[in-house]
Steps between C-alpha positions, in 0.01 A plus 500: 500500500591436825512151688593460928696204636761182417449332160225227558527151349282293328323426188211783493742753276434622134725243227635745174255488195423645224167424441261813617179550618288758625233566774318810692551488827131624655465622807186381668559621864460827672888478567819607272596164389898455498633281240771257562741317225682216601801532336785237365682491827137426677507868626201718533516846287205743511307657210296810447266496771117450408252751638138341597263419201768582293733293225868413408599343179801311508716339215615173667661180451433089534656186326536108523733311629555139409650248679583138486194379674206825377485833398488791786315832412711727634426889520574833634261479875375802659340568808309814663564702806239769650787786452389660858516225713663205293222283530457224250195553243436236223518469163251288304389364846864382510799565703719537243457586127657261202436672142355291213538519147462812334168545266503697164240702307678473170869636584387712788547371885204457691567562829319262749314642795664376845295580794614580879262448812516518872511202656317286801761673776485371837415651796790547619603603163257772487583576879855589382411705191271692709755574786792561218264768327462663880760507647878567452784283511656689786168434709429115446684443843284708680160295445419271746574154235652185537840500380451261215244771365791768562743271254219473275375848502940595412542214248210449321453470194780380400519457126810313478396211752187460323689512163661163731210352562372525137795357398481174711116486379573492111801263574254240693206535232 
């Protein structure tokens, strides 16, 4: 379980519980689906990678918190990476995943079906991909690109920074 980079701050981070749940991660897309746990320290650590059309159960965890003013759901978040080229897929048409409450048939966990998808890229987006699945690092400075394409081509996707910018989103909602 490997994570890249400084310890990012913020309030999208998994809180200590106790109270589990579980879900199947399904793989809807034609790409190996990377799963990514944000842990306590708001870090990203990988899972089992998902093949296409193909499933992960996971044992997981999400709790309340109260406070003075309401109570918070608070829960372990995931996101997905395509594990060739990094790119972000969705999960329940979301960006990032928050479990719900478990469900039972009689004592036995039922474990709730959690879908990943492909999302609306951009052009550019889907420029990028493309010319990452092409051509090697090495060679990006040899096409004829602007040089903001050339940073993006090196630095993209960059989970951490979107990790960020998810952050800053949940805190403003």
């Amino acid at each position: 379980m490997a994570h890249t980079g400084k310890q990012p701050m913020g309030e999208l981070r998994s809180l200590n519980s106790d109270e589990a749940t579980f879900v199947t991660f399904v793989n809807r897309t034609p790409r190996t689906a990377r799963p990514w746990w944000i842990n306590f320290n708001g870090l990203p650590q990988n899972y089992d990678d998902i093949p296409p059309r193909e499933t992960l159960d996971m044992r997981t965890y999400r709790n309340f918190t109260l406070s003075s003013r309401y109570s918070i759901l608070q829960a372990h978040p995931w996101v997905f990476r395509d594990a060739d080229t990094g790119d972000k897929l969705l999960i329940n048409k979301d960006e990032v995943y928050f479990p719900t409450s478990a469900q039972y048939d009689e004592d036995d966990p039922i474990y709730i079906p959690v879908y990943i998808t492909v999302p609306v890229y951009s052009l550019k987006d889907c420029c990028l991909q493309c010319i990452r699945k092409q051509v090697k690092l090495e060679d990006y400075t040899k096409l004829e690109l602007p040089m903001s394409l050339h940073a993006d081509l090196k630095n993209s996707p960059p989970l951490l920074r979107e990790i960020e910018n998810l952050r800053m989103h949940y805190r403003n909602s």
